[in-house]
C-alpha positions in Angstrom: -24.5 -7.7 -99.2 -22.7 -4.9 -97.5 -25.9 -3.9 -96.1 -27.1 -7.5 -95.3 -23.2 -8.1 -94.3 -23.6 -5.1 -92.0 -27.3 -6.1 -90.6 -26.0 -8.9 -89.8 -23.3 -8.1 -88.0 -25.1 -5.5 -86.3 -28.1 -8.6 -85.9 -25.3 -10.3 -84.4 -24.4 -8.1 -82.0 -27.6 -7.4 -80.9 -28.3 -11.0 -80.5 -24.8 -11.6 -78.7 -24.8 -8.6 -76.7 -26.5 -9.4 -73.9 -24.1 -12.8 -73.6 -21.1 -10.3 -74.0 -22.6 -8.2 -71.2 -23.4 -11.0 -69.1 -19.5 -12.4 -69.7 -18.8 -8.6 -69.2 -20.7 -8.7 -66.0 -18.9 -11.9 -65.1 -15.4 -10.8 -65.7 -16.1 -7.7 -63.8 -18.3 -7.6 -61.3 -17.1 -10.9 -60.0 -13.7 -9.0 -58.9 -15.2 -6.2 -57.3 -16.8 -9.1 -54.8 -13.5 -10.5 -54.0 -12.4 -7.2 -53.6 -14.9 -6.5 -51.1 -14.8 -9.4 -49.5 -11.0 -9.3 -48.8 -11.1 -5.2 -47.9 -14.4 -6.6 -45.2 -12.1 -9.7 -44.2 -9.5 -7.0 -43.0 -11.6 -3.8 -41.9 -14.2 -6.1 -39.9 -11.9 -7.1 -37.9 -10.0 -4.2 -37.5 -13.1 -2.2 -36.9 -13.4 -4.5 -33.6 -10.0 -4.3 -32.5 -9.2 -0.5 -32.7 -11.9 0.5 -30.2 -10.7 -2.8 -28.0 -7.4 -1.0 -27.9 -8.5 2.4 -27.1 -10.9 1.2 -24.1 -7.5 -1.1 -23.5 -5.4 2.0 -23.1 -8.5 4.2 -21.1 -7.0 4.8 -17.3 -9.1 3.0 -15.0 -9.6 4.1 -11.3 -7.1 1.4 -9.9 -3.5 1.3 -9.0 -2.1 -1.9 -9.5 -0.5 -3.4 -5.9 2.6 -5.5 -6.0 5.2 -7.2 -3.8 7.7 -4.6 -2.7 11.2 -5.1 -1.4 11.6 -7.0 1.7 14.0 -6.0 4.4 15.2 -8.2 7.6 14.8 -6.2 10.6 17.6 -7.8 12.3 20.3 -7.1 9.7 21.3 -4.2 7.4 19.7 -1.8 4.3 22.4 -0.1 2.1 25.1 -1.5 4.2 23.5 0.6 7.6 22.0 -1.8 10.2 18.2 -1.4 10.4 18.1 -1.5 14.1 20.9 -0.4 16.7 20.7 0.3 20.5 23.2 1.8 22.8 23.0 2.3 26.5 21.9 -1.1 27.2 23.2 -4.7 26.5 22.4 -6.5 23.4 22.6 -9.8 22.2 23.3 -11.8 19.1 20.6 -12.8 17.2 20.4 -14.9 13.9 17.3 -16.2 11.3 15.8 -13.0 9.7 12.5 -11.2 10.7 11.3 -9.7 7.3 9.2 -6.9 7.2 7.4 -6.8 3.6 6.6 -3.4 1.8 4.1 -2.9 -1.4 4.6 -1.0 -4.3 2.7 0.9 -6.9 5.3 0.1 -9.4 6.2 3.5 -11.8 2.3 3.8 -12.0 1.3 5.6 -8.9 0.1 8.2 -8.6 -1.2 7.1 -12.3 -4.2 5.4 -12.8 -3.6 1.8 -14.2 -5.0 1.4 -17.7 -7.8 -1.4 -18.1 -5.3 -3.4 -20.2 -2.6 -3.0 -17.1 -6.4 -3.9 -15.0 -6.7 -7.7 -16.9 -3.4 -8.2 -16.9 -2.9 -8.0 -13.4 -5.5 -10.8 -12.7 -3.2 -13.6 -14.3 -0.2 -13.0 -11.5 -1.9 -13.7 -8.2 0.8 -11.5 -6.5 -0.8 -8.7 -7.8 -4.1 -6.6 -6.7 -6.3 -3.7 -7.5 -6.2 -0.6 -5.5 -9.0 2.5 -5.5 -6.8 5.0 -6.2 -8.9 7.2 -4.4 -8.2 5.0 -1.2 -4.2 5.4 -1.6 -4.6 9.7 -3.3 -7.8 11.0 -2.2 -9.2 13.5 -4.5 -8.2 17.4 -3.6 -5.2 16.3 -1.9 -1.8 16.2 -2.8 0.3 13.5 -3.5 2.9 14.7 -1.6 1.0 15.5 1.2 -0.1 11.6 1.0 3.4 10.6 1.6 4.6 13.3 3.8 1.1 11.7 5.9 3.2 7.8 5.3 6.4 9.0 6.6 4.6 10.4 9.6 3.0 6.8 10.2 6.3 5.5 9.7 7.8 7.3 12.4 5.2 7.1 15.0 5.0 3.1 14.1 8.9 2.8 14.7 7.9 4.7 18.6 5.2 2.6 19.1 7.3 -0.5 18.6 10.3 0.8 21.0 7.5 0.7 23.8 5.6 -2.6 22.8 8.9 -3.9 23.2 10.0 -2.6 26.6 6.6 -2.9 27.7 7.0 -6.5 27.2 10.1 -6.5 29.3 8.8 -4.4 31.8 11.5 -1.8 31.5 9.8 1.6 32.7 9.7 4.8 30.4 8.3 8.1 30.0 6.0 9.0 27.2 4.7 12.8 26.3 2.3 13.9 23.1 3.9 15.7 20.6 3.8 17.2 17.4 4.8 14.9 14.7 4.4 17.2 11.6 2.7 19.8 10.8 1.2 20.0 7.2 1.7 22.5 4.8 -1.0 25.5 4.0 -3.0 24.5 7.4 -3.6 26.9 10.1 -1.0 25.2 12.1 1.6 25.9 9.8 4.0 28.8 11.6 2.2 28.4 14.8 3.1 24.6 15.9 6.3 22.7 15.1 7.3 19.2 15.1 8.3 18.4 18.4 6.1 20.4 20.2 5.1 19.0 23.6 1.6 19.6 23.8 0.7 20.1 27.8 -3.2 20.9 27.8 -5.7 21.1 25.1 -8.6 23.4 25.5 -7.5 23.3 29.4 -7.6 19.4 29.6 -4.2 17.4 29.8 -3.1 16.4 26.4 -3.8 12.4 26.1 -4.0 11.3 22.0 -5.1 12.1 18.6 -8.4 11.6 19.4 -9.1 13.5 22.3 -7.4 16.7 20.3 -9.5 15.8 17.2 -13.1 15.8 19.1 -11.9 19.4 20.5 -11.4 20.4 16.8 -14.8 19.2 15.5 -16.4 21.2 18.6 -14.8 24.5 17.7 -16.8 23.8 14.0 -14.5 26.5 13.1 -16.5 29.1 15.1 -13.5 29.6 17.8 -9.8 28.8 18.2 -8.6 25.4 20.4 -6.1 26.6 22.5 -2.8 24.7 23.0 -0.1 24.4 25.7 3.1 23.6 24.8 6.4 23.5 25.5 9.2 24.3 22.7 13.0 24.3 23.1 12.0 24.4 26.7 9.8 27.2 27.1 6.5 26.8 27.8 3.8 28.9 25.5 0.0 29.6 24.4 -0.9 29.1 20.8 -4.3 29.3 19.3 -5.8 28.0 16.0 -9.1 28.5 14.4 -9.8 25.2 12.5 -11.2 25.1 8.9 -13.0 22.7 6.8 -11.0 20.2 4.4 -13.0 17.0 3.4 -15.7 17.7 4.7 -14.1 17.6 8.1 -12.8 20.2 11.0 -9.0 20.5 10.7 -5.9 22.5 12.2 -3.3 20.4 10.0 -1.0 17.8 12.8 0.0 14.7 13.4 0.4 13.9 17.2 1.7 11.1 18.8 2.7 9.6 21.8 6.8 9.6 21.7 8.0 7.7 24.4 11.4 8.9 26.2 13.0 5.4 26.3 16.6 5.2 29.0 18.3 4.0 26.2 18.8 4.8 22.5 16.8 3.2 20.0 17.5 3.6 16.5 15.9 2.9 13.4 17.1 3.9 10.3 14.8 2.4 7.1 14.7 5.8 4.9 12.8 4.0 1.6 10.3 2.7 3.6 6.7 4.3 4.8 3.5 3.4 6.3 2.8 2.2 9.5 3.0 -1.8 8.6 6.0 -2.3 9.7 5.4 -2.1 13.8 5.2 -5.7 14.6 8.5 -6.4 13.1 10.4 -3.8 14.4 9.2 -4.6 18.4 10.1 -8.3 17.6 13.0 -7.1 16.5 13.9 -4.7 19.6 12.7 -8.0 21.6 15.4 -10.0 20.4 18.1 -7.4 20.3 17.3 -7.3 24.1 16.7 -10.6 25.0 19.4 -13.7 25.2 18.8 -16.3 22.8 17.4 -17.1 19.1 13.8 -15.8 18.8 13.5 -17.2 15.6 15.1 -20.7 15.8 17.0 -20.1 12.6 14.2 -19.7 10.8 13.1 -16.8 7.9 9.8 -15.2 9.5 7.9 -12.6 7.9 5.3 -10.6 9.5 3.2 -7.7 9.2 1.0 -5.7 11.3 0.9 -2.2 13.3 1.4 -2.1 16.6 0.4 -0.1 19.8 2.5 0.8 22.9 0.7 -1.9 24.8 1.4 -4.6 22.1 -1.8 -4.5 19.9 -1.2 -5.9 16.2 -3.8 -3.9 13.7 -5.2 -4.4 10.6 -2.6 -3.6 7.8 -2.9 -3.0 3.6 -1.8 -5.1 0.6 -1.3 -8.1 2.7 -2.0 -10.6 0.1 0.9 -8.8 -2.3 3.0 -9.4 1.0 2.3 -13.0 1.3 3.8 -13.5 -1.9 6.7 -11.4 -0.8 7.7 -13.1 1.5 7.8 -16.4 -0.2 9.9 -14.8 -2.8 12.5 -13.9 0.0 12.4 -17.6 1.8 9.9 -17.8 4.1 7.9 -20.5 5.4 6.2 -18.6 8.3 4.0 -15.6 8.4 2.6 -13.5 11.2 -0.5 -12.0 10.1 -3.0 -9.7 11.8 -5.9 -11.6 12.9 -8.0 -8.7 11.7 -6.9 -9.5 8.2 -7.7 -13.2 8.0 -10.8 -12.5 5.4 -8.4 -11.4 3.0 -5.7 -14.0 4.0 -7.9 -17.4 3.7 -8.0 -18.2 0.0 -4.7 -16.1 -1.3 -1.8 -18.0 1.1 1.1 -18.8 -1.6 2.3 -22.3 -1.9 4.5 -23.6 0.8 3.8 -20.3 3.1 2.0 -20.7 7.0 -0.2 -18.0 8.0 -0.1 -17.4 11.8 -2.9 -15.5 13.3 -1.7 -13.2 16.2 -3.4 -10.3 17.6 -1.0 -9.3 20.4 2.5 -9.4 20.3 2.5 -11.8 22.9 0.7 -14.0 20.4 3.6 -13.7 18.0 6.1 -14.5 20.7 4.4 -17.4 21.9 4.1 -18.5 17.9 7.3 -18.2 17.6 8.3 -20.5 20.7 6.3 -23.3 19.0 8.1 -23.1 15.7 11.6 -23.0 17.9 10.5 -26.4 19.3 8.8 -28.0 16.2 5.3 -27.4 17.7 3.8 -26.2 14.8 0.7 -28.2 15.2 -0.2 -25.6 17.7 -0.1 -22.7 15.3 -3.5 -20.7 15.3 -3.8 -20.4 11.8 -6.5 -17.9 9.5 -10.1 -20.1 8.9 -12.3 -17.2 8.2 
């Protein structure tokens, strides 16, 4: 009985052993699936985020452009007017004529990450920048800026004499030395303010004309410079070397004018060249009797040349939007940037196409007297 008792339990189990492994199987193995299925239903998609992230976070070759602080060339920054003459009458003047800057934000000269990249294209204000446009590779980022200031400065002369020249009020003008950059063979041998007289024995006349004699030398021989410094007049030579691929001594040189009256303009946080148009309009109305800008808040931007040329400028689409942020309805814009100006013009904002500054003043006139059907406006 035992033994039967025992056989048969032992037949038993061996009958219901494969059902008590199947419920074992059951019981167990079912688990483990849900196990897996929840530690996939996390780690999938995990697994896809984590290397969004990290190409998220990779720097990408753009700085990321932005509106920059806008400042009204007829009134004050930091409590200093921007503009001042003495020597000469000047007049009242009311409205505002906003010069617009850009900014980098805290990111330059850092590359924008690609996250900072997509995010940029949902505020319209913004825009993508080659950093190797703004910091070219091998040179310095101070250098960069020390080359902005420079443009600054010779864009602030440049608008002294668009303005006079407009109001045919004579001056003098000599090339000097602007700046001289740092670890070039100009450094110790010119100095800002230099008067250059002759150039390889040819009167001094522009950049240009001293650049071609630099790219002649192809380092092989000095260019020899007349100057005058502190009132003496003296011989300087400089071998040229190589630096991008290009002939170079290390200046800036520009045409300074010597104006019968004092001119100043004082706009420290600002660089760039930009900021001509606005400053001769500016001068212009200082000088002249009368409201220039009817009341109104114009913004403008746009180099300028002694003889009243308005050039091609950067970021002008983040300085559209700048200046509808700060009020305007009326915006003088190079006509050499209308391609980037048809298709980005802000809500509520007129673009003006001018190419001299006689354009602008003649722009102006019509929005005085409600003529603004006779705007020439961007198409193309």
């Amino acid at each position: 009985m035992f033994a039967n008792s025992v056989g048969s339990t032992a037949q038993s189990g061996n009958e219901f052993s494969p059902r008590l492994v199947a419920m074992s199987d059951a019981v167990v193995i079912q688990p483990k699936r849900k196990v897996l299925k929840r530690v996939l239903a996390w780690a999938i998609p995990f697994l896809l985020v984590v290397p969004v992230l990290v190409v998220s976070a990779w720097p990408s070759p753009y700085l990321i452009e932005r509106p920059g602080p806008v400042y009204d060339a007829l009134g004050k920054a930091a409590g200093t007017p921007i503009i001042t003459i003495q020597g000469e009458k000047s007049y009242p003047t009311d409205g505002s004529l906003d010069l617009l800057t850009i900014t980098f934000g805290d990111l330059a000269p850092r590359n924008a990450s690609w996250l900072e990249v997509g995010m940029s294209y949902l505020d319209p204000s913004m825009d993508r920048v080659e950093k190797d446009l703004i910091y070219p590779p091998n040179v310095d980022s101070s250098q960069v800026e020390q080359e902005a200031e420079t443009m600054m400065l010779d864009s602030q002369a440049s608008a002294k004499a668009a303005a006079l020249t407009l109001l045919n009020i004579p001056f003098k003008s000599s090339v000097r030395v602007t700046s001289v950059m740092k670890d070039t063979p100009s450094e110790g041998v010119l100095k800002a303010n230099d008067i250059v007289l002759t150039v390889q024995g040819e009167k001094a006349r522009d950049i240009d004309q001293i650049r071609e004699f630099v790219q002649q030398t192809e380092g092989k021989r000095p260019v020899v410079f007349e100057v005058i410094r502190d009132g003496k007049q003296k011989t300087v030579q400089i071998t040229p070397v190589k630096l991008e691929g290009k002939w170079r001594i290390g200046i800036y040189v520009g045409e300074v004018p010597e104006f019968p009256f004092t001119i100043d303009i004082t706009l420290d946080s600002v660089s760039g060249p930009s900021a001509g148009q606005i400053f001769a309009l500016a001068i212009y109305d200082k000088l002249t009797p009368g409201s220039l800008t009817g009341g109104n808040v114009i913004a403008g931007t746009g180099t300028v040349s002694p003889d009243g040329t308005i050039g091609k400028i950067g970021g002008i689409k983040s300085k559209m939007y700048g200046a509808v942020r700060a009020g305007a309805k009326y915006f003088l814009a190079p006509a050499e940037n209308c391609s980037e100006v048809v298709g980005n013009i802000p809500s509520g904002l007129t673009v003006i196409k001018v190419a001299t500054l006689k354009d602008s003043l003649s722009a102006l006139q019509d929005i005085r007297e409600g003529k603004t059907q006779n705007l020439t406006q961007c198409t193309k």
